[in-house]
C-alpha positions as CSV (number, residue, x, y, z in Angstrom):
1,X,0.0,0.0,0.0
2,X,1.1,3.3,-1.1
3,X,1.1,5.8,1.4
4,X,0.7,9.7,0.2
5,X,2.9,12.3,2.7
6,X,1.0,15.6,3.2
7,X,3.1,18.7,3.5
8,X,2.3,21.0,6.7
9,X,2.9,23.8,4.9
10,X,0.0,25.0,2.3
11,X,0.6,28.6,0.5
12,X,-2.7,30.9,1.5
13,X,-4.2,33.1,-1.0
14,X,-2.9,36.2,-1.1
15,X,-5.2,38.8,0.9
16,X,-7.4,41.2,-1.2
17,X,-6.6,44.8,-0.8
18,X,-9.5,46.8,1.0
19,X,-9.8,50.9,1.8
20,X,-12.3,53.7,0.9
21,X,-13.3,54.7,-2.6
22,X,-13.1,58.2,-4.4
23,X,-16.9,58.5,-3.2
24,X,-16.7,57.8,-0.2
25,X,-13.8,60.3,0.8
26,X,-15.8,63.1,-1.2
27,X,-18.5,62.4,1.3
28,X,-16.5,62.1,4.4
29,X,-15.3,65.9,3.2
30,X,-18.4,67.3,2.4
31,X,-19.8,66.2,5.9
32,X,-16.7,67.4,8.0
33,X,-17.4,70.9,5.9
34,X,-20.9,71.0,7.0
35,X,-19.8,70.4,10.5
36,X,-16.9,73.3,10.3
37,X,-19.3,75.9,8.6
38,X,-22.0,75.1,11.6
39,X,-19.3,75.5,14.8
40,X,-17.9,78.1,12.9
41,X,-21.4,80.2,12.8
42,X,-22.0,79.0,16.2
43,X,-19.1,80.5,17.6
44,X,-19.8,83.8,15.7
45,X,-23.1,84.2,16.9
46,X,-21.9,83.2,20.5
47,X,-19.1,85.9,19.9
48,X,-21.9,88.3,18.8
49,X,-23.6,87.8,22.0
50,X,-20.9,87.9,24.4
51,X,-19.8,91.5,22.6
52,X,-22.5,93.2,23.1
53,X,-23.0,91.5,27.0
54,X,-19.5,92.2,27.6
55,X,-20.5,96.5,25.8
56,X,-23.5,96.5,28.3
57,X,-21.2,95.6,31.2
58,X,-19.1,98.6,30.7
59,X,-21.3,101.0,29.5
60,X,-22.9,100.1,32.8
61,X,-19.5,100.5,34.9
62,X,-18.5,103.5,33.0
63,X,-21.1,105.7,33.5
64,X,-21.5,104.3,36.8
65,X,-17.9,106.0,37.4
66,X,-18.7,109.3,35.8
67,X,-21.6,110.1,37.4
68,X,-19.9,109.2,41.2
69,X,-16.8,110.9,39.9
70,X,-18.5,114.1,39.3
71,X,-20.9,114.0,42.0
72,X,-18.6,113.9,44.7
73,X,-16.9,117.1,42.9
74,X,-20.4,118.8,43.6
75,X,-20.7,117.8,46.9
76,X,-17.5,119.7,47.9
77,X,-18.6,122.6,45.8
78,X,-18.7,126.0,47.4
79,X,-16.7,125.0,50.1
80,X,-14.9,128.3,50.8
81,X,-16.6,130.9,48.9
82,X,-20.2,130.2,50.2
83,X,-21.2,133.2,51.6
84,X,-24.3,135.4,50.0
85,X,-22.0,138.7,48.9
86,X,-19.5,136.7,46.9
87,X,-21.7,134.5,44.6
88,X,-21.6,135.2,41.1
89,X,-18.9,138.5,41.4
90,X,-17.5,139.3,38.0
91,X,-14.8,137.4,35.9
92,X,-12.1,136.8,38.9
93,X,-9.0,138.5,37.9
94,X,-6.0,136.9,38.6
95,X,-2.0,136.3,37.2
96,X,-0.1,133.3,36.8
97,X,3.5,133.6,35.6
98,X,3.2,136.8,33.4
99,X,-0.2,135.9,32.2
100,X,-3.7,137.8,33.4
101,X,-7.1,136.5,33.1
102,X,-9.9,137.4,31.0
103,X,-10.7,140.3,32.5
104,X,-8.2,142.4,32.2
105,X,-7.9,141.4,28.9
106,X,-4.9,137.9,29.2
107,X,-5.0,134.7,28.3
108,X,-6.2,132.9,31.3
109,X,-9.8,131.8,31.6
110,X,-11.8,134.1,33.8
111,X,-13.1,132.2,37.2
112,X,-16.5,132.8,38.5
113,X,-17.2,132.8,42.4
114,X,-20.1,130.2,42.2
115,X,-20.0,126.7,43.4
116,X,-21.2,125.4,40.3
117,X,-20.7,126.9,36.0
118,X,-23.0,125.2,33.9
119,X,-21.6,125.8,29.9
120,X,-24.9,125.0,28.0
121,X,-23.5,122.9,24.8
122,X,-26.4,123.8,22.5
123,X,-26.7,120.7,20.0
124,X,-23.7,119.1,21.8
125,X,-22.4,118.0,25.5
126,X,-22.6,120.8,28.3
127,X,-19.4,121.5,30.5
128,X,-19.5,121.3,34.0
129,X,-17.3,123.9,36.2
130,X,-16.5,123.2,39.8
131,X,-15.1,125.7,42.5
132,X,-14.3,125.2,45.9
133,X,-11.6,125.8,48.4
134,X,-9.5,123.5,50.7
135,X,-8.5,125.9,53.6
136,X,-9.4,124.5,56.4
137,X,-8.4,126.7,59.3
138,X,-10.9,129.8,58.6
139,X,-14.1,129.2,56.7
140,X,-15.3,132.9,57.0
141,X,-13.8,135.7,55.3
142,X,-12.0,138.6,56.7
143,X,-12.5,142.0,56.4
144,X,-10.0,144.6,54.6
145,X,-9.6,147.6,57.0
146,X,-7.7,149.4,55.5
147,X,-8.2,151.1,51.7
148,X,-5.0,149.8,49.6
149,X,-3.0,153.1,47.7
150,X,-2.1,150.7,45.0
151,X,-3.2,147.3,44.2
152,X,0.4,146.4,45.7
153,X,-0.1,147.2,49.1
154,X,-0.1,144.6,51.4
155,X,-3.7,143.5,52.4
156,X,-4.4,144.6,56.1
157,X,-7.2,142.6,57.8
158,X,-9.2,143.0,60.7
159,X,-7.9,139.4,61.7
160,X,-5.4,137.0,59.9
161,X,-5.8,133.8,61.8
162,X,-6.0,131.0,59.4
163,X,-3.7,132.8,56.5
164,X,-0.8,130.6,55.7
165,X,2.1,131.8,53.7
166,X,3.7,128.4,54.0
167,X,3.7,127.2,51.2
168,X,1.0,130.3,50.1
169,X,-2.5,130.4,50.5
170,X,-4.6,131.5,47.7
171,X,-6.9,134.3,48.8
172,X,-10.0,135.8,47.1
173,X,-10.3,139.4,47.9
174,X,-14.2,140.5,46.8
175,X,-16.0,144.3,46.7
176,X,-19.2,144.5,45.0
177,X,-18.8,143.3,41.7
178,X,-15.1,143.1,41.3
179,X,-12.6,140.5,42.0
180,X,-9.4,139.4,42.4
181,X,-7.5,136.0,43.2
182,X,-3.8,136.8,45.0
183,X,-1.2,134.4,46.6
184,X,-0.1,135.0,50.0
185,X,3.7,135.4,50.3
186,X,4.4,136.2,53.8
187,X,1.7,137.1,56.9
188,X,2.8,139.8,59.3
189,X,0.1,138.5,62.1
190,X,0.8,141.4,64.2
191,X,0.1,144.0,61.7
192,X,-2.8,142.0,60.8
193,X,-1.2,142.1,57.0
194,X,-0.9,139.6,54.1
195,X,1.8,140.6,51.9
196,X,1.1,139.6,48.3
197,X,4.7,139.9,46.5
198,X,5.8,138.7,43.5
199,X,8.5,136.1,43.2
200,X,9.8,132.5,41.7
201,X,7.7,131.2,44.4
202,X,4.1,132.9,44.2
203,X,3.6,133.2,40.7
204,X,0.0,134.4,40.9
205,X,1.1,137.8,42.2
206,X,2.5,140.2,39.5
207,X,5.3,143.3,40.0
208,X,3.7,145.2,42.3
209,X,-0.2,144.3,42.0
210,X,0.1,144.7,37.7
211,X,-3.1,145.1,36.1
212,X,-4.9,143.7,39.3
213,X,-7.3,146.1,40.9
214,X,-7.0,147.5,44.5
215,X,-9.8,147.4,46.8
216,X,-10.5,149.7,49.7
217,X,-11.5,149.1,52.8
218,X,-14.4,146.8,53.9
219,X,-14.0,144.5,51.0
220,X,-14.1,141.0,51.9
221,X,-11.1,138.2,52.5
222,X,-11.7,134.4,51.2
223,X,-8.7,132.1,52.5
224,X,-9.0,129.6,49.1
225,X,-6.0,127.5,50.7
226,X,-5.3,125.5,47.6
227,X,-8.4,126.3,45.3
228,X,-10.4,123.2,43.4
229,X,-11.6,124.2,39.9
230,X,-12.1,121.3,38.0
231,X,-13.8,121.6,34.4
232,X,-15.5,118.3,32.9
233,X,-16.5,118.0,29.3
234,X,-17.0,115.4,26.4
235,X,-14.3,115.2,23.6
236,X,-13.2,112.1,21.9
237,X,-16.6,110.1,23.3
238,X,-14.9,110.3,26.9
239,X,-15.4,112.4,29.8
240,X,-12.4,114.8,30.2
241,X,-11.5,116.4,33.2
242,X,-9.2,119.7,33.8
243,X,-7.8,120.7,36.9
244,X,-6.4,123.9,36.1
245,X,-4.7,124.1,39.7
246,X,-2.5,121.2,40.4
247,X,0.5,120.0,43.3
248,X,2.8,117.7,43.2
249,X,2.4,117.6,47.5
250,X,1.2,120.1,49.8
251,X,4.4,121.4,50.5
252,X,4.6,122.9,46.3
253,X,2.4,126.0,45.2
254,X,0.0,124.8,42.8
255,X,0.7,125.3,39.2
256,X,-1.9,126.6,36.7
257,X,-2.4,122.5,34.4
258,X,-4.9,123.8,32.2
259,X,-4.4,120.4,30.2
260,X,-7.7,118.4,30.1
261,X,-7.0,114.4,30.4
262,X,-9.8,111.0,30.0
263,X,-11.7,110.5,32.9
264,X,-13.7,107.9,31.6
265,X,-14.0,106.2,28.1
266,X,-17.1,105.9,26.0
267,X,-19.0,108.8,27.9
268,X,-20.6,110.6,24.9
269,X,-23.0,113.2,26.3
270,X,-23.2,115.1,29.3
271,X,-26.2,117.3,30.6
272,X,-27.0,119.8,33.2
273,X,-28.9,121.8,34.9
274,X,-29.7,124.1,38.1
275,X,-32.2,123.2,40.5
276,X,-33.3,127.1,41.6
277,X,-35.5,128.2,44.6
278,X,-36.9,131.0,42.2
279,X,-41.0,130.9,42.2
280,X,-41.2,129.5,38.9
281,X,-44.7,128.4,37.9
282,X,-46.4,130.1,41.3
283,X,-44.5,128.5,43.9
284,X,-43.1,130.1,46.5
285,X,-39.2,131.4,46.3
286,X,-36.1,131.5,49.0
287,X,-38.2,128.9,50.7
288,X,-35.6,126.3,50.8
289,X,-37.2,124.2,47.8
290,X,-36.5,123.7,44.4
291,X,-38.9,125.0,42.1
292,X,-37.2,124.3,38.4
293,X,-34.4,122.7,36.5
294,X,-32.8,124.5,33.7
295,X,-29.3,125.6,32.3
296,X,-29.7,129.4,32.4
297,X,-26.6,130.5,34.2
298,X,-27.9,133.1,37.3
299,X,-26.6,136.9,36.3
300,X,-26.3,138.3,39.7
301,X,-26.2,137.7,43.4
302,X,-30.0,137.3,44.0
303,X,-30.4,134.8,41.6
304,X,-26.9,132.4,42.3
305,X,-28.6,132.9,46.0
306,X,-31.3,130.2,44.7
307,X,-29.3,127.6,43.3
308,X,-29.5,125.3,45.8
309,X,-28.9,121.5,43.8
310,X,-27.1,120.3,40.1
311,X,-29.2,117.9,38.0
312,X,-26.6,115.9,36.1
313,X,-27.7,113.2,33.1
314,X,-24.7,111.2,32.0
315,X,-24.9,108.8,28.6
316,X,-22.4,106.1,28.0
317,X,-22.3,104.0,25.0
318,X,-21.4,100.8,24.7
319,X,-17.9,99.9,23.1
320,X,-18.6,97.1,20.7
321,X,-21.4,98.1,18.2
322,X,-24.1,95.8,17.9
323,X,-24.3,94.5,14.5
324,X,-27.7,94.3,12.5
325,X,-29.8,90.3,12.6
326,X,-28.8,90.1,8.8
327,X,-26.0,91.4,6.9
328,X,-26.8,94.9,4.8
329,X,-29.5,95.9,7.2
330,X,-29.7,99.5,9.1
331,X,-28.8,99.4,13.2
332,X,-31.0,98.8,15.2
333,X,-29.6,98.3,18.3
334,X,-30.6,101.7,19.5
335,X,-33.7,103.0,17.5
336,X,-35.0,106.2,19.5
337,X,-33.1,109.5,21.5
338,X,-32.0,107.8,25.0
339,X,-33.8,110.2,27.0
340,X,-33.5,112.1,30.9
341,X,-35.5,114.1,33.3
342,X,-33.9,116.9,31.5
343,X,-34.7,115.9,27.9
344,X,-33.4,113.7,25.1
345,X,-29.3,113.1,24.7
346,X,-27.7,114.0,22.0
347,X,-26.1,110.6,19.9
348,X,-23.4,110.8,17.7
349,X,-23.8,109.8,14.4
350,X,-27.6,109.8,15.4
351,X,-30.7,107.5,15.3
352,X,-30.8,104.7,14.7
353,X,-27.5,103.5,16.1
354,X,-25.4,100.4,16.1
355,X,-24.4,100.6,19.7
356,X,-25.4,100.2,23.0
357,X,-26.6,102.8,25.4
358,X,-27.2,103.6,29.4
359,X,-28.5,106.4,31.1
360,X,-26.9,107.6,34.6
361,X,-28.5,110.5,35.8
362,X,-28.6,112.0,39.6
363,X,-29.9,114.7,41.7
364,X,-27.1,116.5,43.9
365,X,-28.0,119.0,46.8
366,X,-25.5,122.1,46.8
367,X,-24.8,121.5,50.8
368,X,-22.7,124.3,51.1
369,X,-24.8,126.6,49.3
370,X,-27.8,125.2,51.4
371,X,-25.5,126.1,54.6
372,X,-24.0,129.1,53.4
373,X,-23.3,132.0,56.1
374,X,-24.1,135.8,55.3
């Protein structure tokens, strides 16, 4: 018998090659391309939204900060100059470094003796004008006793307790309708006299009084210590804020920094307006209550007298604009005049708008006018 011997080793078929066809990658792209063009508008819309939460939240926290920032300045207005013959005296004349106001005729801004200067912006933002002193030691004026020859003549008072001349007090010397801001240089307490020379160190008083006026005898003294008069206004949608009299510490006269800087960003309008104890529409006048709001700026004594609060309307607009539901369509993100108690704001670029806006407005009580003395 023949037996047949089996090999243990067989040759397998060789394996058939597998993988995807043309079609089937076409589709796998055109799917992942669906998916990218839907997380891709996903995230823009998400991006859309989170601009204009993220503009809200800051229009909200600027204005916010406007508003408190100029509030507290009007809470400290007057502070210094509130007494009943003062308010509302002509331009204050003063000097700085060669320089004279406006009156006599300089450079310099004139300064009006009234806590509060609203600017009325017509079509545009008002300007806001804050004055109040920082001496501390005599809130009261003095009293000039005796006439001055020239208006270099020391000024003689019936008392100068609380006059500095380290490192100068600013005074406000006031007769009727005239004037003047001078710099202390030296006190002579026992001649009761403020000397007012003119040197590297008090550049407010000119060579001998200059074109300043003299005043005789009776006018009143202000100690201003180191005067506040700080100017806010819109430029570049931000609130702006000049401090025209600045110190490095309280040891260094303060210069004249007429310079505005930003306050705040994306502040675009600014209102204001006086709250007046005058009898408008029947009511009763000098009766401690406020009878109207508006921005006409009091002409004489009397009438600054019955200012007795500052209605302030603040709008700030939103950084990011808002863009429209579908592309080539007007903004709509802000379709009517944001509106106060004082009226409608004024929008730049005007309505309807692709940003954002809030309204800040406040109520503040002149407490120094309320409390003034003589």
């Amino acid at each position: 018998m023949t037996m047949k011997r089996t090999s243990p080793f067989r040759c397998a078929a060789p394996a058939r090659m597998s993988g995807m066809s043309l079609m089937e990658i076409l589709i796998a792209m055109a799917i992942g391309l669906i998916g990218i063009v839907v997380i891709t508008q996903t995230y823009l819309v998400n991006e859309n939204y989170k601009r204009s939460t993220t503009s809200a939240g800051g229009a909200q926290t600027n204005g916010a900060l406007a508003l408190f920032t100029m509030e507290r300045d009007v809470r400290m207005s007057g502070w210094g100059v509130n007494w009943s013959s003062v308010l509302g005296c002509g331009g204050v004349r003063w000097h700085y470094n060669g320089d004279y106001s406006n009156p006599p005729g300089g450079p310099l801004p004139a300064l009006t003796a009234a806590p509060v200067l609203i600017t009325d912006g017509g079509a545009g933002a008002d300007t806001i004008t804050i004055l109040y002193g920082t001496g501390t030691e005599r809130v009261i004026p003095a009293t000039l006793s005796k006439t001055m020859t020239t208006s270099g003549d020391p000024i003689e008072v019936d008392n100068p307790q609380g006059f500095s001349d380290t490192p100068g007090d600013l005074l406000l010397v006031t007769q009727g309708t005239t004037c003047a801001m001078l710099q202390v240089s030296k006190t002579l307490a026992g001649a009761g006299q403020l000397e007012h020379m003119a040197g590297v160190n008090a550049p407010y008083n000119p060579a001998g009084g200059g074109a300043l006026p003299a005043f005789t005898a009776g006018a009143e003294v202000f100690n201003l210590g180191r005067p506040v008069v700080n100017t806010y206004s819109i430029a570049g949608n931000a609130l702006q804020l000049a401090s025209l009299f600045t110190a490095s510490s309280s040891t260094v006269v303060p210069a004249y920094t007429p310079t505005p800087f930003t306050v705040v960003d994306n502040i675009v309008d600014l209102q204001a307006e006086y709250g007046k104890d005058n009898g408008a529409g029947g009511a009763t006048a000098n009766d401690g209550i406020v009878d109207v709001y508006d921005n006409v700026t009091p002409v004489n004594t009397v009438e600054w007298q019955q200012v007795l609060s500052v209605r302030i309307g603040v709008l700030a607009r939103s950084e990011f604009f808002v863009k429209p539901a579908n592309v080539g369509d007007p903004c709509s993100a802000t379709t009517a005049a944001p509106t106060w108690q004082g009226g409608a704001f004024n929008v730049p670029g005007g309505i309807p708008s692709c940003y954002g806006y809030r309204v800040f407005e406040t109520v503040v009580p002149l407490r120094n006018m309320i409390w003034r003395q003589g």
